[in-house]
N, C-alpha and C positions, 0 to 999 in steps of 0.2 A: 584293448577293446576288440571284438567282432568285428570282423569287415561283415558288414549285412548285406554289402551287395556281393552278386552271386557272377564272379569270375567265370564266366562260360561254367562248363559242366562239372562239377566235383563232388567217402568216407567210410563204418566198419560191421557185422554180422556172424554166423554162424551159429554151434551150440555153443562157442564160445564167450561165457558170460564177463561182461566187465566188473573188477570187484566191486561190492557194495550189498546191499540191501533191495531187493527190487521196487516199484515206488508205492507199490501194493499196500506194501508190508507196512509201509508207515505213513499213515495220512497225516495234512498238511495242518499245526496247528496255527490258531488265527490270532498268536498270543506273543510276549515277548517281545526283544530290545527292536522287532521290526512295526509296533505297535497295533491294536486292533485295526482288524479289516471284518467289516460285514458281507460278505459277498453278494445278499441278495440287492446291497445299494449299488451294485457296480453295473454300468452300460456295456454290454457284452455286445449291442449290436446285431449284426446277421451271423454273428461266430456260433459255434456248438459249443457248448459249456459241460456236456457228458462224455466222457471217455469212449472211445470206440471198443468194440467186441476186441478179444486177444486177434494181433493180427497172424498169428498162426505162421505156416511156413509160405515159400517161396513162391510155389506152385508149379512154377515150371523150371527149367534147366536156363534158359537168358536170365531171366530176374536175379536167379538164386547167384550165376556167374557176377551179377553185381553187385547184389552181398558181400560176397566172398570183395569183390573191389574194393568194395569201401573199406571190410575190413582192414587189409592191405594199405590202411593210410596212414595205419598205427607203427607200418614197417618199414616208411619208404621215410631215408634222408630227405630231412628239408634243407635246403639251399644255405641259410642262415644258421645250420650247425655243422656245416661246410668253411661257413666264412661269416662272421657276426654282421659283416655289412651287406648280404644278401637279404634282406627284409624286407625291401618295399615289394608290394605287389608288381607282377611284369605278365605279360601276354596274358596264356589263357587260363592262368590263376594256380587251379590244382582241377585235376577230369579224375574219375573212377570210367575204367574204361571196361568194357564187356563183348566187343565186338570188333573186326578186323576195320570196319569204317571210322569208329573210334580213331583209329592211330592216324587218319587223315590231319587229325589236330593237331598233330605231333611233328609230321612230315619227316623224311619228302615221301610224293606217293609211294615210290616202291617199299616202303618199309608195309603199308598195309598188304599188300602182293604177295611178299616174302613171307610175312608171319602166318598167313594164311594158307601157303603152301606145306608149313611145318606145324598144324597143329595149335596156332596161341590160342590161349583160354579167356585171358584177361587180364588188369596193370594196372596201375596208379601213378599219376605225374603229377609235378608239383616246381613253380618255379616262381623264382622273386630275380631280382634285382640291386644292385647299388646302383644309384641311376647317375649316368652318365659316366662310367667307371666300368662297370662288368655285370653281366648278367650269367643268370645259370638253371638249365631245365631239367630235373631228374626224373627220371622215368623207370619201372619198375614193370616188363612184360613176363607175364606164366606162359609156359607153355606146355605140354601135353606131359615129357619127361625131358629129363636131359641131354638122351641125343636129339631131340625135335631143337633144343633151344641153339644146344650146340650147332647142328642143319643149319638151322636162321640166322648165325651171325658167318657160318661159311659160306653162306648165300649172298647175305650182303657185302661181303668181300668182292664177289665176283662181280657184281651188278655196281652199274652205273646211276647213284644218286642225281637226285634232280635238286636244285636249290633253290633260291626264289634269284630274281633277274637280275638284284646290286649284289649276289654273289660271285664271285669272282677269284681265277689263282689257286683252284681247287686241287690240291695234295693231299696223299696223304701222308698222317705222320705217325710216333710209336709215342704212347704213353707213356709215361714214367710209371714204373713197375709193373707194366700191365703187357707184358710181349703180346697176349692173346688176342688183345681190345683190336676193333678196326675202325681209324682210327681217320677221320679226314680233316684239313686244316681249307680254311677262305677268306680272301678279303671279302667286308665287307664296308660299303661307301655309305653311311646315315645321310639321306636324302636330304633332309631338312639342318643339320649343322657341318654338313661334308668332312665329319672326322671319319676317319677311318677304324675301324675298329675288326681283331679278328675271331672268326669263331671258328672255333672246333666240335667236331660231331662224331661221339665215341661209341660203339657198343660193344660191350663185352659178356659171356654167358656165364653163369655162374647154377648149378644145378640145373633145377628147370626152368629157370631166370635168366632173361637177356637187360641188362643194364644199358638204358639207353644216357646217354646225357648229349646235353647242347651248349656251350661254354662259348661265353664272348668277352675279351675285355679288349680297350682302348688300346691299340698302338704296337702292343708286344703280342707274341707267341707266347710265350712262357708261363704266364700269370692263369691262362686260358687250359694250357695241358695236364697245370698243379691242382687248379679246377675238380680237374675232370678225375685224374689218378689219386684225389683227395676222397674224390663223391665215394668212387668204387671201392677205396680202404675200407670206409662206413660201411656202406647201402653193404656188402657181401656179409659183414657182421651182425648187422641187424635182420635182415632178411632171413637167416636161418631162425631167427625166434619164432616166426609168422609158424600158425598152422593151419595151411590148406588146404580147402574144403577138397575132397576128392569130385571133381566133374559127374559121376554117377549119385553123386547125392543133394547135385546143387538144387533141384528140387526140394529136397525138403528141408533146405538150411531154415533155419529159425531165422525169421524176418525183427524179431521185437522180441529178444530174449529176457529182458529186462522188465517189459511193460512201460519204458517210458513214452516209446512212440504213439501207443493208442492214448494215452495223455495230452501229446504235443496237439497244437494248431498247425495242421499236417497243410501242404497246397494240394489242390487238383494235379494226380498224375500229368495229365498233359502239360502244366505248366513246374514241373518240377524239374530241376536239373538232376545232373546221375550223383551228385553231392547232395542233396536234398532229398527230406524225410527221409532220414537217415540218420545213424547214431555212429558215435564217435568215442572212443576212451580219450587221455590226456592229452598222447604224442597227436593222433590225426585231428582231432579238432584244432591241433596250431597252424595247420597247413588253412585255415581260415582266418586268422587272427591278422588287425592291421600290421602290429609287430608283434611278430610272434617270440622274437627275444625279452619283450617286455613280459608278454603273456605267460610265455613260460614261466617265467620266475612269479608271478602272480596263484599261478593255476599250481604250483609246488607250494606254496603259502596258505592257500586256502584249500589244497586237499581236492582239488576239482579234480573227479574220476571217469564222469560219464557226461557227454552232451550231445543236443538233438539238435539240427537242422532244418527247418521245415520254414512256415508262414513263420513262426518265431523261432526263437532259437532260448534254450533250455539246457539250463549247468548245471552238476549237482556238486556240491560243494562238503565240506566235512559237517558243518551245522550251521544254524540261524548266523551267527556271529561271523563268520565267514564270508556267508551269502552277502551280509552287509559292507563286509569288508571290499565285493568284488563289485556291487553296486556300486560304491563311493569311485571305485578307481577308475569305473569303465567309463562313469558320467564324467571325469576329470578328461580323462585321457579324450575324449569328445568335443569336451570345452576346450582343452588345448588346441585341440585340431579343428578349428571353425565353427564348433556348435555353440549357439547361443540359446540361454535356458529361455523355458515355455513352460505352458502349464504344466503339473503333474497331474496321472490319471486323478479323477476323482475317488474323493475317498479309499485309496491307497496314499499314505502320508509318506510312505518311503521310496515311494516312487520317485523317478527322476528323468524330465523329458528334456529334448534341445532340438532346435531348428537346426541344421544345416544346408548344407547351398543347394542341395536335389532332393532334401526331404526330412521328415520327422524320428526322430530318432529319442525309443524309450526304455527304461530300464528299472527293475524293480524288484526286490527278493521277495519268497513266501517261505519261512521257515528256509529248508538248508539249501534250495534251488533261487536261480535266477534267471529270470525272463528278461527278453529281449525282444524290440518288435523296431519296424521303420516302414514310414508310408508317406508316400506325399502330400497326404490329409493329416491333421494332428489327432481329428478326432479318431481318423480307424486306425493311428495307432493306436492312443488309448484302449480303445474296443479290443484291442488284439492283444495288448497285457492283464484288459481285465478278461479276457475269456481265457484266455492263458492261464491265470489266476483259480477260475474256479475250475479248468479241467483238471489240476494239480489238486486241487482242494476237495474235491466228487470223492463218495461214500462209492 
């Protein structure tokens, strides 16, 4: 299932097109094993039910640099393909970051200082937990070329990190297989059940890439180092796939190369996080997902290639049959975890809603996509799968 809530700031862009069909190209039939829908009986509410104009490019060089972020989320290890029991959500979720105050998220201050003195562009991080066992924060910074990223981790060698105030016993230490990584080791006291647990805080630079990580587990060093000399085997693999918008073009990266976004039920800029209204291929949409080990294997099943983040959230699947396939599992997977069934929108028969403990949560296929919406009203969720419904459905 979708985590619908929005974990602080957090997805992908370019000319780089996700495969598939754009949504253009194939309008939405109102027919089939997900049974008729008349759109004009559906309560859209105060939503827009007409597609927006092509949103065209970036416009400026910030924007387009988080584009390129989001992109980037397709690239960046998730925690839970580190370690299968990394899954549950932990801190600040997954950010697309675009800006040297960004990394304040991240910490400690001096890492914004430092990257700023060398050029960084932009990064994507992303971190879960096994709770009460070990947590883990991956992090993924551009920067201008590779001696600037190189600069930045010989910087923070020499510079004195700040931690927060239950850290403590600060060393540092050497990675397993990783000589270059800089690397520091701390106690750390959990206020509330006084275990101790230790984390270590790694980076290492890889082209024009500094690999940040954060690794904590209970009691041992060890478990916390393998963590970490784990993430950076990945993340240096995957990250040379990525292809990088060059800075002199981030202006005109294609914001909606696809057309699905001018479809989505987009939020007002100002209430948008840097992971919202924004599109996703397979791998970064899991860096959302409650479990993204489940999902995974889900979203491999039904062919899921493309998805949108916005006021709702929107998955394109391989066909109608599919779509159905991912409705069934995500309303399971909902009702397993607290949600108790409620109405379904009207006249959508396939639809499928559930109360849970902060709010309304609905779900529903049209042909080969699947919508998603939550609100603490049932009625504007409905309202916001059925306008959901007919921006996908619009001539």
């Amino acid at each position: 299932m979708a985590a619908l809530t929005a974990a602080v700031s957090m997805v992908a862009g370019c000319t780089t097109v996700v495969a598939g069909v754009p949504i253009t190209a194939g309008k939405v039939p109102h027919k089939g094993p997900q049974l008729v829908v008349d759109p004009s009986l559906l309560d859209v509410g105060p939503y827009p039910v007409k597609p927006q104009p092509a949103l065209g490019t970036a416009g400026t060089p910030l924007r387009g640099a988080m584009v390129d972020a989001q992109r980037m989320a397709n690239y960046v290890v998730g925690p839970w393909e580190v370690d299968l029991a990394l899954k549950t959500q932990y801190s600040m979720g997954a950010l697309a970051l675009n800006n040297t105050d960004a990394l304040s998220q991240l910490g400690p201050p001096e890492l914004a200082t430092v990257s700023g003195r060398h050029n960084f562009i932009n990064g994507f991080a992303t971190a879960r937990q096994a709770e009460d066992r070990k947590n883990l924060l991956n992090a993924v910074l551009r920067f201008d070329d590779p001696p600037s990223a190189a600069a930045a981790v010989s910087d923070l060698r020499q510079t004195t990190l700040t931690g927060p105030s239950n850290w403590a016993s600060i060393q540092r230490v050497a990675i397993p297989g990783h000589p270059d990584a800089v690397a520091t080791s701390s106690t750390v006291i959990d206020p509330k059940t006084r275990r101790q647990w230790i984390a270590v805080r790694s980076f290492a630079f890889h082209g024009p890439y500094v690999f940040m990580q954060l690794a904590q587990s209970v009691g041992d060093l060890a478990p916390a180092l393998q963590l970490v000399a784990n993430t950076i085997n990945l993340q240096r693999i995957l990250i040379d796939q990525f292809s990088e918008t060059d800075p002199a073009d981030f202006a005109e990266i294609a914001v909606d190369p696809t057309g699905l976004l001018a479809r989505t039920l987009l939020l007002p800029p100002g209430e948008a996080t840097t992971v919202q209204n924004a599109r996703f291929g397979k791998r970064g949409a899991l860096h959302f997902q409650r479990d993204p080990v489940w999902s995974s294997a889900l979203f491999d099943k039904t062919v899921m290639d493309l998805a949108a983040r916005a006021k709702t959230n929107v998955y394109r699947l391989s066909d109608a049959y599919a779509a159905l396939v991912v409705v069934d599992e995500f309303a399971a997977d909902v009702a397993a975890t607290a949600g108790k069934p409620v109405d379904r929108v009207e006249f959508m028969p396939a639809s499928r809603c559930m109360q849970r403990t902060r709010d309304f949560y609905c779900v529903a296929p049209t042909d080969r996509w699947v919508i998603e919406a939550h609100s603490r009203s049932l009625d504007d969720a409905h309202q916001q799968v059925a306008a959901q419904y007919r921006l996908l459905a619009a001539e």
